[in-house]
C-alpha positions in Angstrom: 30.9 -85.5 40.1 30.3 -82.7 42.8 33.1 -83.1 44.5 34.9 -82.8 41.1 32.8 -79.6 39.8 33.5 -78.0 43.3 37.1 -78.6 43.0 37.8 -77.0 39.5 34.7 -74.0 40.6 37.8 -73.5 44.0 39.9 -72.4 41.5 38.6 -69.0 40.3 36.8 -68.5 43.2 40.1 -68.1 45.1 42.3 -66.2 42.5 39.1 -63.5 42.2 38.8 -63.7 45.9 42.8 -62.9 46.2 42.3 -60.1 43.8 39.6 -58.5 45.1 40.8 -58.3 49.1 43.3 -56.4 47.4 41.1 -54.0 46.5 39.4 -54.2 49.7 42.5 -53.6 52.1 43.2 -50.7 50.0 46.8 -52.2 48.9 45.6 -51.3 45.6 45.0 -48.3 43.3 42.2 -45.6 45.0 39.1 -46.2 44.6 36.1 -44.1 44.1 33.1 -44.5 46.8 31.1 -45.6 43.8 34.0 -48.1 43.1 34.8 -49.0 46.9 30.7 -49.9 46.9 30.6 -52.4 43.8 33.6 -54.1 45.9 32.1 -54.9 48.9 29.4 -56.1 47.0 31.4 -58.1 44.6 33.7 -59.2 48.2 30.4 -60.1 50.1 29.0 -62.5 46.9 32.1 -64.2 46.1 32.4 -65.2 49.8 28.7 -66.4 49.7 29.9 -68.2 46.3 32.2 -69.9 48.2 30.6 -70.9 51.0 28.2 -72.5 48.8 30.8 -74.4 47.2 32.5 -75.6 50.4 28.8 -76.8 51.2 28.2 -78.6 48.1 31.8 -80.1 48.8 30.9 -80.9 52.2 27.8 -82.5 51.4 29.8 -84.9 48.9 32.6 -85.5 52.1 29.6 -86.7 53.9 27.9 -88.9 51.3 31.1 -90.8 50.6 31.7 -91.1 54.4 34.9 -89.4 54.4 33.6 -86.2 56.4 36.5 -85.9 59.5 36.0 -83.5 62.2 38.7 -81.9 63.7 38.5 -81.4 67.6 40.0 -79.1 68.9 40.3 -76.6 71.9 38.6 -73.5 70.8 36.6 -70.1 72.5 32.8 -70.2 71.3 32.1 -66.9 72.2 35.0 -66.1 69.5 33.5 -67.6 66.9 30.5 -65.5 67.4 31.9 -62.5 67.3 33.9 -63.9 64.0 31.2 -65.2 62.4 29.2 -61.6 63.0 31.5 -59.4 62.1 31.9 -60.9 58.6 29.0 -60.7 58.2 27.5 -57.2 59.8 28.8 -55.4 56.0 26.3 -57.6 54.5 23.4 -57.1 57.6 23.9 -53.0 57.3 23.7 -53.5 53.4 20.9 -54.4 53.8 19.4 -52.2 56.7 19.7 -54.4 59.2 20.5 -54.2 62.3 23.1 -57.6 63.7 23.1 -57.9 67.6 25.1 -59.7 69.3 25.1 -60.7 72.6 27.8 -63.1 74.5 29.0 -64.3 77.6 32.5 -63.1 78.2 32.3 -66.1 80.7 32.0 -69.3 78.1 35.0 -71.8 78.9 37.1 -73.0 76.6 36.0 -76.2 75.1 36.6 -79.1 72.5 34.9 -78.3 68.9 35.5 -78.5 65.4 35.6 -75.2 64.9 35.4 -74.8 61.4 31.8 -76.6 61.6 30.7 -74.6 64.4 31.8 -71.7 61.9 30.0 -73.3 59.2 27.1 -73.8 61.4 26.7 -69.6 62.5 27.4 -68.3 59.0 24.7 -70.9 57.7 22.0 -69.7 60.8 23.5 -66.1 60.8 23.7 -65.9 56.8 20.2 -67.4 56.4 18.5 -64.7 58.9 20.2 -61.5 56.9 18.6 -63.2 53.7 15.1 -63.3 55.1 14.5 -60.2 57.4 13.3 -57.5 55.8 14.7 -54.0 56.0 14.6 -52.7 59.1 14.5 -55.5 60.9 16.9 -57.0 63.2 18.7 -60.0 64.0 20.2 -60.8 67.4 22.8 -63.8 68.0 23.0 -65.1 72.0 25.6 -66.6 72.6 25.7 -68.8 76.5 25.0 -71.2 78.9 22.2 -73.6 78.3 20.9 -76.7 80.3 23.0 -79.1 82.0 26.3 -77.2 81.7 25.9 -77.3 78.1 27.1 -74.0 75.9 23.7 -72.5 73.4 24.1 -70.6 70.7 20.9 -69.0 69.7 19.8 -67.1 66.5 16.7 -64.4 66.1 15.1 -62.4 64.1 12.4 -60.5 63.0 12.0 -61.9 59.3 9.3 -64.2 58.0 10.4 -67.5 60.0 10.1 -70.8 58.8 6.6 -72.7 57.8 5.5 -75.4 60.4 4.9 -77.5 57.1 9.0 -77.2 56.8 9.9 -77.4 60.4 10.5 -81.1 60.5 13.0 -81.3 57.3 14.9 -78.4 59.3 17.9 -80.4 60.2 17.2 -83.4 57.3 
């Protein structure tokens, strides 16, 4: 059932998406500053929309077993920057200031990079929603013990219950 309501939800979502980065690339008509607003907002929701729906989908892949990862050589400290620059417009929408800080010197390595993705949009995405105005959110991006690479993910928002810690990653 979800992975069938996901599927037929794709469909809109993309063709609006399509329509809308028109608008946003500015291969369109011009647009007003009141206009150009609404579309960013309209541009940053439908992409929240569909990350949602890719999670619900995801979450389907998984229960059925049939949740691949792809492996692949990839730059970590590239996805960082990525997955913080789309979102900064909705960080500064909201008054917030979206550090990030990365070491230029991260090897190459083996990932599935769209999960990794998936992964600092989720932590990233999750932070802009609960700091407060003003706050700040910085994103580290290095080397952690043992050779291994750490991504880490802070801000000043109300941070997660103790109660709730332990079904963090259920």
């Amino acid at each position: 059932f979800v992975s069938n309501v996901t599927h037929e939800l794709r469909t809109p979502l993309v063709a609006m998406q399509k329509a809308v980065e028109i608008l946003v690339d500015k291969k369109g008509p011009p647009l007003t500053d009141m206009q150009q607003n609404f579309i960013g907002i309209i541009h940053r929701n439908l992409q929240h929309l569909t990350r949602l729906v890719e999670d619900l989908l995801d979450i389907a892949k998984i229960e059925s077993g049939k949740m691949r990862l792809k492996f692949v050589p990839g730059r970590l400290d590239k996805l960082i920057e990525n997955a913080c620059d789309s979102l900064s417009t909705w960080a500064r929408s909201k008054n917030i200031t979206l550090e990030k800080e990365v070491d230029k010197s991260l090897p190459e390595i083996t990932m599935d990079s769209v999960r990794i993705t998936q992964v600092l949009n989720n932590l990233i995405g999750n932070a802009i929603k609960f700091t407060p105005a003003g706050g700040k959110i910085t994103v580290l991006g290095g080397w952690g013990e043992k050779d291994s690479l750490k991504v880490t993910v802070a801000d000043t928002g109300v941070g997660i219950s103790k109660d709730d810690l332990p079904k963090l990653f259920g």
